[in-house]
VOBA-1610 file (N, C-alpha, C; in pm, whole numbers, padded with zeros to 5 digits, always signed):
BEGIN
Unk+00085-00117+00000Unk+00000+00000+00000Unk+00090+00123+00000Unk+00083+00188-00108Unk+00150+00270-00106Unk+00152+00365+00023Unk+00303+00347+00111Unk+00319+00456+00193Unk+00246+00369+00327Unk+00141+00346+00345Unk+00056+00338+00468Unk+00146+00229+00484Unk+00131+00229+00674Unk+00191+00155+00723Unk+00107+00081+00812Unk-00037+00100+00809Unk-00150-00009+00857Unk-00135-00142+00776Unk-00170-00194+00916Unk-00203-00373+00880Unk-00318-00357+00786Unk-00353-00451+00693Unk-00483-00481+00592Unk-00501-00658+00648Unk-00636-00650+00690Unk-00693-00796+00736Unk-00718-00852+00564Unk-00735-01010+00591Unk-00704-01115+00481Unk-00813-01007+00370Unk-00906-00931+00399Unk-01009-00903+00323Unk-00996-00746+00200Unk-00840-00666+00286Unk-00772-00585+00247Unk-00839-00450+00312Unk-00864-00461+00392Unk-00936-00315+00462Unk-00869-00317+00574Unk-00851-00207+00599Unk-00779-00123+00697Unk-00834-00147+00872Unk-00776-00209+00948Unk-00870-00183+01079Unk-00847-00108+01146Unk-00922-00043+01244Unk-00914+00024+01327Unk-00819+00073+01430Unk-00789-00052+01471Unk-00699-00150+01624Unk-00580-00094+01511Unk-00558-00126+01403Unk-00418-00151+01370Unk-00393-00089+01259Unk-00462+00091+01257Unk-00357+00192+01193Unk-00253+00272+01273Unk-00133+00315+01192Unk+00002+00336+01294Unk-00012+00453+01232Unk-00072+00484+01151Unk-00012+00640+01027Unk-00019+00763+01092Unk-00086+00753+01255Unk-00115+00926+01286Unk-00262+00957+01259Unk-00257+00906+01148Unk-00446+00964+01147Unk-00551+00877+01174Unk-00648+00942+01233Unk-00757+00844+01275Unk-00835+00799+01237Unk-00920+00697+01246Unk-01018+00619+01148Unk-01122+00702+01123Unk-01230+00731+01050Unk-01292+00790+01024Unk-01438+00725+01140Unk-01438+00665+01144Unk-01547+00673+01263Unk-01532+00719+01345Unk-01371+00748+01456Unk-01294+00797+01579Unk-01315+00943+01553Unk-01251+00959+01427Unk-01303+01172+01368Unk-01476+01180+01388Unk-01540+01092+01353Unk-01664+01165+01384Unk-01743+01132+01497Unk-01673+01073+01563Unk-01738+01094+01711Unk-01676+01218+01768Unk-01541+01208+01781Unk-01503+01329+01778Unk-01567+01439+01774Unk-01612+01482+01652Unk-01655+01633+01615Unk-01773+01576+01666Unk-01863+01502+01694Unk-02016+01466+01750Unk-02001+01542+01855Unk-01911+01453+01940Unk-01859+01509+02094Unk-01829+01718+02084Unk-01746+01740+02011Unk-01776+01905+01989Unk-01844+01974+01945Unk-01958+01901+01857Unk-02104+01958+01831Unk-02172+01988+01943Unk-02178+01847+02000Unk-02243+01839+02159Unk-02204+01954+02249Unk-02098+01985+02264Unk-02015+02036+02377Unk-02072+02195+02346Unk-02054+02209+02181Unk-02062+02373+02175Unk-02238+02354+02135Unk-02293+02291+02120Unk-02453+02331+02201Unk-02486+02290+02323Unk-02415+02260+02383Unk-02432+02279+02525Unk-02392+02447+02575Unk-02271+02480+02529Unk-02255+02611+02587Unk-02324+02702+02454Unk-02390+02659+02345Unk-02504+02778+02342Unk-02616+02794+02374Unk-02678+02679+02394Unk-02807+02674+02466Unk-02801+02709+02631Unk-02668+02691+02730Unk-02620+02798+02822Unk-02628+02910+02808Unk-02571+02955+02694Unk-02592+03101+02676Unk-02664+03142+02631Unk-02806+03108+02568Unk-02922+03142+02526Unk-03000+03187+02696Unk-03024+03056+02780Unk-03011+03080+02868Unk-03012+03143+02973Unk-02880+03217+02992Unk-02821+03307+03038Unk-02896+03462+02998Unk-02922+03444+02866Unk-02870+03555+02791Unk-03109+03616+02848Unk-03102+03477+02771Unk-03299+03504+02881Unk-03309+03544+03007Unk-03214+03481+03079Unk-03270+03538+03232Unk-03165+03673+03228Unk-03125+03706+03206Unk-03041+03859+03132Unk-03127+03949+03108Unk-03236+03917+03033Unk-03350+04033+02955Unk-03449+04002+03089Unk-03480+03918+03121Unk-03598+03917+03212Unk-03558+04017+03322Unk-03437+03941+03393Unk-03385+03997+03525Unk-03334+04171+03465Unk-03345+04225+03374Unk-03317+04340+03302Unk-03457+04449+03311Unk-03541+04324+03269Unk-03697+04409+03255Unk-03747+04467+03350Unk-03699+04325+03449Unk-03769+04372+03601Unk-03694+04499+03672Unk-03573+04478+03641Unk-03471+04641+03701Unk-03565+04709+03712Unk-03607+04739+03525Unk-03608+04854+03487Unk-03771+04867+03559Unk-03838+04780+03553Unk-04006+04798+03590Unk-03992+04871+03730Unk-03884+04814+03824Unk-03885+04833+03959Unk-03817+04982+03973Unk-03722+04971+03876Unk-03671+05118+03880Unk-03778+05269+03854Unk-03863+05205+03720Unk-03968+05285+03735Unk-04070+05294+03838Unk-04124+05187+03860Unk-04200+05224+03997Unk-04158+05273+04126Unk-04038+05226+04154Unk-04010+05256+04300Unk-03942+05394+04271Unk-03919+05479+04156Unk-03816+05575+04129Unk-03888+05717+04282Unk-03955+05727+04247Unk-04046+05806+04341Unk-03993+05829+04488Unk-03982+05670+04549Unk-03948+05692+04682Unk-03900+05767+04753Unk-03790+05813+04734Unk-03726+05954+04773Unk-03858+06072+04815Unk-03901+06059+04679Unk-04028+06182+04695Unk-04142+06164+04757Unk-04162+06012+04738Unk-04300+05958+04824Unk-04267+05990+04949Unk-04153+05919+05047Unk-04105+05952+05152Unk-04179+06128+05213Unk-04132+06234+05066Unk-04121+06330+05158Unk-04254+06366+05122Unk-04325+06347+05073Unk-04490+06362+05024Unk-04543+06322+05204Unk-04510+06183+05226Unk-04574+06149+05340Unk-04565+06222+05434Unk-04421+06280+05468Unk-04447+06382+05602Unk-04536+06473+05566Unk-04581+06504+05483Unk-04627+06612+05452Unk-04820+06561+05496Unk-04813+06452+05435Unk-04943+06373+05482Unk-05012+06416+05621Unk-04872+06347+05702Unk-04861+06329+05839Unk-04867+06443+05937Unk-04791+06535+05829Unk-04788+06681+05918Unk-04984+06809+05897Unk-05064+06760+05817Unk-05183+06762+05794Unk-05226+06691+05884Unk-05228+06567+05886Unk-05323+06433+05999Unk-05300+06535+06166Unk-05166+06583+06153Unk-05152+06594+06296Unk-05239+06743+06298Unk-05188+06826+06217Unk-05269+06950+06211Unk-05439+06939+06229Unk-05487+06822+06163Unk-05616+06832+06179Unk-05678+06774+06351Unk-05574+06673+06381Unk-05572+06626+06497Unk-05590+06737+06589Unk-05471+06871+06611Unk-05481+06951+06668Unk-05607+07073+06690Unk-05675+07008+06621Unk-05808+07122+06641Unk-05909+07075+06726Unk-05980+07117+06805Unk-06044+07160+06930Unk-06143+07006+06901Unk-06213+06959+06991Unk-06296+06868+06958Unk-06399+06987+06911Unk-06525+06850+06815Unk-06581+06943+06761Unk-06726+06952+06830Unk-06779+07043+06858Unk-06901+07076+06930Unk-06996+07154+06837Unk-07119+07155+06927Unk-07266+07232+06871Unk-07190+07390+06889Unk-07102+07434+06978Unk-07104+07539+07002Unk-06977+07653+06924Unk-06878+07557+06868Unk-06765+07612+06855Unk-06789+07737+06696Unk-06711+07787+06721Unk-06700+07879+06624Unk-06681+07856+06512Unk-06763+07918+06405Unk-06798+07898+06260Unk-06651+07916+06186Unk-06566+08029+06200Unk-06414+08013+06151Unk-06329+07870+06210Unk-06358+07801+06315Unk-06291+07650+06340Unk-06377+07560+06290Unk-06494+07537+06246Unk-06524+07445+06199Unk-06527+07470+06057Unk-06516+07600+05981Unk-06465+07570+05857Unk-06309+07551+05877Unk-06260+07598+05886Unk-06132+07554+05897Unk-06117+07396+05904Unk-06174+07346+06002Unk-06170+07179+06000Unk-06234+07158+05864Unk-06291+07189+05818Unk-06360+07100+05701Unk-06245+07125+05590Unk-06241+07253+05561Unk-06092+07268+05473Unk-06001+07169+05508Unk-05947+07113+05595Unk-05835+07056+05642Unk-05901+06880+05607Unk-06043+06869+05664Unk-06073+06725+05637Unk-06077+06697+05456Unk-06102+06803+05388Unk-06127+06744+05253Unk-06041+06761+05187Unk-05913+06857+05238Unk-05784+06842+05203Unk-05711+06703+05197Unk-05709+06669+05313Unk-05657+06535+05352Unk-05759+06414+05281Unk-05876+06400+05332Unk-05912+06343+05166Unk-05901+06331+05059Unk-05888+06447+04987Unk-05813+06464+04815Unk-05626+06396+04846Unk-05580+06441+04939Unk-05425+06429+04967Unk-05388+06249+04976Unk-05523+06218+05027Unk-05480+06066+05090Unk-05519+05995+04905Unk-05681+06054+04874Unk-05681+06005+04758Unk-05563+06006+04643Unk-05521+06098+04653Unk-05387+06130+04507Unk-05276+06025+04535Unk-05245+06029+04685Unk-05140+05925+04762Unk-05171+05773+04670Unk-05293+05732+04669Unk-05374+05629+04670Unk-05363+05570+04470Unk-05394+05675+04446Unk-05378+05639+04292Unk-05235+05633+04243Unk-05169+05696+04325Unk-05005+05696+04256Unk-04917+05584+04350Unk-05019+05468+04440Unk-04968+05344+04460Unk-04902+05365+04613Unk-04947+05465+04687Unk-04883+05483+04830Unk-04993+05483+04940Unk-05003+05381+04975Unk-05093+05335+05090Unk-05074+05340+05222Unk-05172+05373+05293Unk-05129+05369+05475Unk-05218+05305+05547Unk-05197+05260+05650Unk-05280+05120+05712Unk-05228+05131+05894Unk-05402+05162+05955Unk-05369+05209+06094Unk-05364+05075+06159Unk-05214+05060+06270Unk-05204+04900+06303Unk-05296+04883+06432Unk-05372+05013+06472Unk-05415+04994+06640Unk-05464+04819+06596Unk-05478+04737+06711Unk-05512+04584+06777Unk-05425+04494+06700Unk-05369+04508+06593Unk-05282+04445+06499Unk-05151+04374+06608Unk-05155+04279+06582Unk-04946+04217+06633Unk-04878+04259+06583Unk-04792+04304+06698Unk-04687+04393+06648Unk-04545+04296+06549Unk-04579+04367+06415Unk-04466+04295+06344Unk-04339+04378+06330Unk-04217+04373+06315Unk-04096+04484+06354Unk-04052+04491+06219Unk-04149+04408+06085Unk-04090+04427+05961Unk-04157+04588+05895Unk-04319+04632+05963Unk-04371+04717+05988Unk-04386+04824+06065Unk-04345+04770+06180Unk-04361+04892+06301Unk-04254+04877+06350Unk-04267+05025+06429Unk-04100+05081+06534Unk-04174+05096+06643Unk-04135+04972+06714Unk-04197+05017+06893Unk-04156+05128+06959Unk-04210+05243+06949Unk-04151+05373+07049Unk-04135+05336+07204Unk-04274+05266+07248Unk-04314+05248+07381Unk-04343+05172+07404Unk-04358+05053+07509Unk-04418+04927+07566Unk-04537+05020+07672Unk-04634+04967+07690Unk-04719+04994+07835Unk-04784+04903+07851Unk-04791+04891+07988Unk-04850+04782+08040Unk-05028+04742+08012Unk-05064+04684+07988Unk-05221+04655+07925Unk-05290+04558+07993Unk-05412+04563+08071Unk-05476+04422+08098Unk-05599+04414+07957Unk-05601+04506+07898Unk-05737+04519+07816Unk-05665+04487+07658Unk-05548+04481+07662Unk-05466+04417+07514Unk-05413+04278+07539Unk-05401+04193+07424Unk-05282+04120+07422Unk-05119+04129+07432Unk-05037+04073+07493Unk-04911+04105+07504Unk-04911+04123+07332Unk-04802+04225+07332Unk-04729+04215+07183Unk-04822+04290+07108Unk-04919+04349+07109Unk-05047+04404+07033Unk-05035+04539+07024Unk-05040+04592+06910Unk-05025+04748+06897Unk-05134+04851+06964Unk-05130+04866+07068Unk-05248+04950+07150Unk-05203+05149+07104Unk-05143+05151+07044Unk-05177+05327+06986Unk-05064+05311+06891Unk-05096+05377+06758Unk-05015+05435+06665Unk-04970+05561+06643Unk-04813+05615+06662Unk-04820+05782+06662Unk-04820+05809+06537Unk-04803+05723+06449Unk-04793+05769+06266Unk-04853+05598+06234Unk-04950+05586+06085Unk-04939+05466+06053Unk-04839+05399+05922Unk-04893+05314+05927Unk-04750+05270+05830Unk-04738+05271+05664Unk-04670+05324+05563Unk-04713+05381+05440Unk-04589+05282+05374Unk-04672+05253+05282Unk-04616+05152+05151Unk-04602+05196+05017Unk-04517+05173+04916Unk-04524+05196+04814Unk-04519+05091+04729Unk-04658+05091+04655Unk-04666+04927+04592Unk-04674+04833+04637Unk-04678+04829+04785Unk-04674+04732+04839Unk-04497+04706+04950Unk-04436+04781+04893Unk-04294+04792+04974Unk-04312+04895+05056Unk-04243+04843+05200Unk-04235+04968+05271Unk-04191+05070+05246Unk-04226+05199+05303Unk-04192+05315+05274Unk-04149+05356+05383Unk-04273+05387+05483Unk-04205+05414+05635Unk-04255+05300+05723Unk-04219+05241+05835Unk-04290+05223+05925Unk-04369+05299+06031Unk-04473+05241+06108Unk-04534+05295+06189Unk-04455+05304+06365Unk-04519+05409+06367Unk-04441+05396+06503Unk-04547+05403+06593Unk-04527+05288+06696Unk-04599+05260+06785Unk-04602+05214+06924Unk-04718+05218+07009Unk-04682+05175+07155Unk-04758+05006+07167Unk-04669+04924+07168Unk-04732+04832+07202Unk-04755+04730+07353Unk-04859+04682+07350Unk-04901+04647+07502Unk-04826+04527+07572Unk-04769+04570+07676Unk-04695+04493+07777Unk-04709+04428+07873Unk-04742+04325+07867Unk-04764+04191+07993Unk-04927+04166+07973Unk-05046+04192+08032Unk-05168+04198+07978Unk-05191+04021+07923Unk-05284+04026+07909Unk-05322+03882+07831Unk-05226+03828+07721Unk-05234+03709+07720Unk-05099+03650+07618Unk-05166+03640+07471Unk-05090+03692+07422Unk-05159+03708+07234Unk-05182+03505+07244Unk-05322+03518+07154Unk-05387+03381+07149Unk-05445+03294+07223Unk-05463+03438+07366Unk-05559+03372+07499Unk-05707+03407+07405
//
C-alpha cells in the first residue's frame, strides 16, 4: 500500500486496532466532532439561557426602577401627609357650640386630607392604621411598651404615625406603643 503503514486484514481493509499512520479512522473523527457539536450546544443553549434570564432579570430592574423611582419623593410627600393628619388632629374637639371660623377651617383641612390621601392612593402609596394588629418589627417601630390588661401582650395598642407603603414595599414604618404583659396574644 503505497506509503501506509497499517495492517490490511485477509479481506484488504484497513482496521481500526491496527492503523500506525497518525491519522484516525474515520469513525474515531466523527465521534469526535459529534462530541464538539455536543459540547458547543451545550454552551449555546447555556448562553441562550443566560442571555434570557439577562432580559428578564433586566426588565424587572427597569419595571422596579420605574416604579419605586419616586421613593425619595414619596417619603417626603408622606411627612407632609402626616404633618396635615396631625394638624387636623390639633383642632379643638368638635361641638354644637364652637366657632364657625374653626369648623370651617376643620372641614378645609378634612377634605384636604381626603383629596391628599386620595392622590397618595392612585399613585400606589398606601397607609394602614395597626391599632389591635401584632406587632410585626418588619412594619412597626416600637416607640413604647405599656403595660395593658385590656390588650394582648405584643399588640399594637396606639399608633403615633401609621405605616405607608409603596406598591406594596415599605416606605415608612409605623411607630408605635405596644401592650406589655396583659393577656398572652392567642388567649
Amino acid at each position: 500500500m503505497s506509503g501506509k503503514e497499517a495492517e490490511q486484514t485477509g479481506n484488504g481493509q484497513d482496521t481500526e486496532s491496527h492503523r500506525t499512520d497518525g491519522h484516525e479512522s474515520p469513525e474515531a473523527r466523527i465521534a469526535e466532532l459529534e462530541a464538539q457539536v455536543a459540547e458547543f450546544r451545550d454552551k449555546w443553549m447555556r448562553a441562550e439561557a443566560e442571555m434570557q434570564n439577562l432580559r428578564t432579570r433586566s426588565k424587572r430592574e427597569v419595571e422596579d426602577a420605574r416604579q419605586y423611582a419616586v421613593q425619595k419623593f414619596a417619603k417626603d410627600v408622606v411627612e407632609a401627609a402626616e404633618n396635615l393628619q396631625r394638624g387636623l388632629a390639633s383642632l379643638p374637639a368638635k361641638s354644637d357650640t364652637e366657632d364657625s371660623l374653626i369648623g370651617k377651617l376643620r372641614e378645609g383641612f378634612e377634605s384636604t386630607e381626603r383629596s391628599f390621601l386620595g392622590i397618595l392612593e392612585r399613585n400606589g402609596i398606601t397607609c394602614q392604621h395597626p391599632v389591635g394588629q401584632a406587632f410585626d418589627a418588619n412594619l412597626h417601630q416600637a416607640m413604647a411598651e405599656q403595660p395593658s390588661d385590656d390588650h394582648a401582650d405584643g399588640t399594637v395598642m396606639q399608633a403615633w404615625t401609621p405605616t405607608w407603603t409603596l406598591h406594596g414595599r415599605l416606605l415608612k414604618p409605623a411607630m408605635v406603643v405596644v401592650a406589655k404583659g396583659g393577656n398572652k396574644a392567642g388567649e
